[in-house]
N, C-alpha and C positions, 0 to 999 in steps of 0.2 A: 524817912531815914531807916536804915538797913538794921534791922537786932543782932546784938552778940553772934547769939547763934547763926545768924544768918552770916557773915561776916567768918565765924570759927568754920564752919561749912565750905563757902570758898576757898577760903586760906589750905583747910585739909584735900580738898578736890587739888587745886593745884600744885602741893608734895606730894599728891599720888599720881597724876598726871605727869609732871616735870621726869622723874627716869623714862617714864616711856616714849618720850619724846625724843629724847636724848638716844634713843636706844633704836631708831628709825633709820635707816635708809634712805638718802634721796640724793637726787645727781645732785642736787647743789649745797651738799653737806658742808663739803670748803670754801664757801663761797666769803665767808665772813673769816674763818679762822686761817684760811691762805688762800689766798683770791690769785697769788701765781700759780696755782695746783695744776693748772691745764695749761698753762704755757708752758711751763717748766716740762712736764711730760712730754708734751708735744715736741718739744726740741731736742730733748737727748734722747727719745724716740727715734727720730727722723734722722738723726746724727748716725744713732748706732745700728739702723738697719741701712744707711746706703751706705756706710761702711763694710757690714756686714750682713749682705743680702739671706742667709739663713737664720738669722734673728727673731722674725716672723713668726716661723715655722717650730722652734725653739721655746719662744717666749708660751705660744699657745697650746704646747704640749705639756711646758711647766704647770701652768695655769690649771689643766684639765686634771694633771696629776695631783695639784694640790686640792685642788676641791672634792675627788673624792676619798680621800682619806680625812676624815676626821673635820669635812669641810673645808670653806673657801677662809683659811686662815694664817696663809704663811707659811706653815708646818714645815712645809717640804726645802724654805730655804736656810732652815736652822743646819751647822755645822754639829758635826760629830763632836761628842769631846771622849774623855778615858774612860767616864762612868755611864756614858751614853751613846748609842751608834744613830742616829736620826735617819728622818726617813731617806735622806738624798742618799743613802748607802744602801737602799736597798737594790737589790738586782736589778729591777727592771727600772729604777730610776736611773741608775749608774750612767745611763747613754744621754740622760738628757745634756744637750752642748754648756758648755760653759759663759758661750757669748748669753744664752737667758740669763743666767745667775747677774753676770758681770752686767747685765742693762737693770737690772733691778739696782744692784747697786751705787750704780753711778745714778740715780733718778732719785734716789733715797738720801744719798749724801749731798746733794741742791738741795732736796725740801729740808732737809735738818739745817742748812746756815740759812736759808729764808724764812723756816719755821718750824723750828726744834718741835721734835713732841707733838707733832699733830697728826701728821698721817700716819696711818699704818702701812705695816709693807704689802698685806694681802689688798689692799688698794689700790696701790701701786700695780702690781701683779696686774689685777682686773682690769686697770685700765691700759694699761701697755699693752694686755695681751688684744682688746677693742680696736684701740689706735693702729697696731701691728694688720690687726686682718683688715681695715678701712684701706691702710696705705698698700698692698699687696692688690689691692681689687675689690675687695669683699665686701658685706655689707658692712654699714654703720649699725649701732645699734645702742639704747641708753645703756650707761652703769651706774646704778646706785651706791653712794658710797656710805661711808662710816661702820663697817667692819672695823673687828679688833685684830690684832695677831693672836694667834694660840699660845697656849703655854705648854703644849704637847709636842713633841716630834720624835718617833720610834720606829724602828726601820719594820720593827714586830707589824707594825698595823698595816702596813702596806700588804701584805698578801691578801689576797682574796675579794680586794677593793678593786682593783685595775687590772682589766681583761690581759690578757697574756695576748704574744699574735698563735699561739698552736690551739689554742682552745677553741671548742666545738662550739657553731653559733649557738647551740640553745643554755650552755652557761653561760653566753655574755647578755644574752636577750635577760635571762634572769639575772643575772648580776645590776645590766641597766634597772630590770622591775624594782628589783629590793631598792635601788634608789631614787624610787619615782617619774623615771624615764620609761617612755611608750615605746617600742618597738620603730613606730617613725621618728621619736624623739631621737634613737638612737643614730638609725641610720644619717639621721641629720647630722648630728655631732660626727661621725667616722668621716665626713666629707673634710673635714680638715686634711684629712691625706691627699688631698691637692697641693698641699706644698708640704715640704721636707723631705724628708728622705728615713730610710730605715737601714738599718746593718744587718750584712749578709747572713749573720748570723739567727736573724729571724725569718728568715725565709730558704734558707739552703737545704732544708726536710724536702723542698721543692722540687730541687736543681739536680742533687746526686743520691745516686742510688733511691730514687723515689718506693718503685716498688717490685715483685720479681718482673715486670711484663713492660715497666716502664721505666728509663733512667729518670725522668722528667714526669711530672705530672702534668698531665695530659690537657688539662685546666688553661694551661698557657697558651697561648701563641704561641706556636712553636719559635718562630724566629727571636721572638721575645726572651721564649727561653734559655736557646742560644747564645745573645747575649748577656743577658743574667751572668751564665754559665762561667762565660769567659772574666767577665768583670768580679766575678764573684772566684775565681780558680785558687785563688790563695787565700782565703777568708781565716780559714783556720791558724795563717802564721802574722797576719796584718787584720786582728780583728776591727780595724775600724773601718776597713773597706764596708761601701754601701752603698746604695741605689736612692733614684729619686722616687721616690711614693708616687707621683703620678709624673711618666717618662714622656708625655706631651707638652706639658706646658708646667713645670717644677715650680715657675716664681712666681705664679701668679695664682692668686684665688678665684678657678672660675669652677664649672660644672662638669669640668675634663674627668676627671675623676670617677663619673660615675658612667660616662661614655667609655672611658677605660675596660672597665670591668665587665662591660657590654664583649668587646672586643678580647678580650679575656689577657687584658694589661693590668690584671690588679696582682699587684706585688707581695702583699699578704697572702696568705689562706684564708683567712678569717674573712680578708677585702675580696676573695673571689665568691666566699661562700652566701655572700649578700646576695649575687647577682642572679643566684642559681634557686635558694632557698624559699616557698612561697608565701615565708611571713614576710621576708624584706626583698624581695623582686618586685612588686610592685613602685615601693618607693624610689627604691634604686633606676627605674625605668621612668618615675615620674621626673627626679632630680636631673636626670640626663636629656628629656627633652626639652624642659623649662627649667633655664639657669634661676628666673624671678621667685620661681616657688622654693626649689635651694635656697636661697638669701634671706627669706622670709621666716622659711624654716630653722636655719642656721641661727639666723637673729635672735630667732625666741627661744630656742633651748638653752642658748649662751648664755642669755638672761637669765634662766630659769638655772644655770650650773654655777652660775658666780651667786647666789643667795642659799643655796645646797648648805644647809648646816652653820652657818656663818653664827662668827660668834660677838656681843654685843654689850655695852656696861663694863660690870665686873668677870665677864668670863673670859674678858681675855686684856691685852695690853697696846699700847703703840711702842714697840721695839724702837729702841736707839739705834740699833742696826739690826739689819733684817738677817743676818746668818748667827745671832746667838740672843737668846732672853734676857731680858730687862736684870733678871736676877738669875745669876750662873747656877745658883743652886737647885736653880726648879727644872726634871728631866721629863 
């Protein structure tokens, strides 16, 4: 028979055990607490990207923007109020599409009448953004769940988090370092510019008046140029004009992208300067003759960006809805 103490011993092992258990990650976090968690997703996924073929592209950029600001928490789908400007106002979020916002929250308002209060929205996110690159081509890959939502969203913290497209590679390779991404990690992640598209507006330093000896930067294709040129002629009165990130194969997630920039089809500066640079010229030549190694690659840092700072317990909440906090008053 077990003594007291033997017995008080247990008992305190398992209240010191029990939060961190709680506070774990694992893909089958809902399996018990909402067991439609992955149906449900999977169909207003499926729904809202063959409706809306840029979805995809959209959802995956939200994703990336919101993990790294302050973590994979949501942050980035809080609305603005009077006493608070969040982070989707900040500049370089401003272009993210609206159809991302609108698939998170038509996935969020199913699981609240199937199962109020259980999932979070940066979940949601993580997995839509998965499901999104599986159905385009892309590799499968796990996602861990039971992330909180944040109780932070400031349009302030977004500077200096998320590469800009004019910025020189060796601030993004650093900016990747500071967040524990390798230089191949990186390059891996920028292969998402195989689908979507970007506004003329970040590449037109390009197209006109490049420099005194060239209208065009020389970097181009010329032909490619040329077209740019003409698609891109009114940029400055219709700023939503813009181009496909990779002008081969736009809807689909394969390894075009990094054959692109071979070929000197990369739409960016920042996506030409991979190709040229001899910390990321190698990967970029690797990614483009083996699509298997891309996928592999891609897999694992997507993993490695959806756990990036993530918040867990009491640091953070499951949102009633995903565009403002549980409690108005908290900015």
């Amino acid at each position: 028979m077990a003594s007291p103490g033997h017995n008080l011993l247990i008992l305190l092992l398992f209240f010191i055990s029990f939060p961190c258990s709680k506070s774990r990650l694992s893909v089958d976090y809902y399996n018990k607490t909402c067991p439609q968690f992955a149906s449900i997703m999977e169909q207003i996924v499926s729904d809202k990207q063959i409706a809306s073929p840029t979805t995809a592209a959209g959802v995956l950029r939200l994703f990336f923007h919101d993990c790294m600001v302050e973590g994979c928490d949501g942050s980035l789908l809080i609305t603005s109020t009077s006493f608070n400007k969040a982070e989707r106002d900040a500049d370089i979020d401003q272009s993210i599409p609206g159809d991302a916002y609108d698939l998170v929250t038509r996935v969020k308002t199913a699981l609240e009448l199937q199962c109020p209060g259980i999932v979070s929205c940066a979940d949601i996110l993580a997995t839509a953004a998965r499901n999104l690159v599986t159905m385009v081509g892309g590799p499968y890959y796990n996602v861990r769940l039971g992330r909180k939502d944040g109780l932070v969203s400031n349009a302030s913290l977004v500077q200096g988090n998320i590469a800009q497209p004019t910025m020189p590679l060796t601030d993004i390779i650093s900016l990747f370092h500071s967040k524990g991404f390798s230089v191949q990690e990186m390059v891996a992640l920028v292969g998402a510019h195989t689908i979507g598209f970007s506004h003329c507006k970040e590449f037109s330093h390009r197209l006109f008046n490049f420099s005194k000896t060239s209208e065009t930067d020389p970097a181009y294709y010329p032909i490619y140029a040329e077209g740019l040129r003409k698609l891109c002629a009114n940029y400055t009165k219709d700023p939503t004009m813009s181009a496909y990130n990779d002008v081969m194969t736009p809807g689909k997630f394969d390894n075009m992208y990094y054959k692109n920039l071979q070929r000197g089809l990369g739409l960016l500066s920042t996506d030409q300067a991979l190709s040229v640079d001899r910390r990321t010229k190698p990967f970029v030549d690797l990614y483009a003759a083996n699509e298997t190694a891309f996928f592999e690659a891609f897999a694992h840092v997507m993993e490695k960006v959806g756990i990036y700072k993530i918040k867990t317990g009491k640091k953070g909440e499951v949102r009633h809805r995903c565009d403002q906090f549980n409690d108005a008053k908290i900015n």
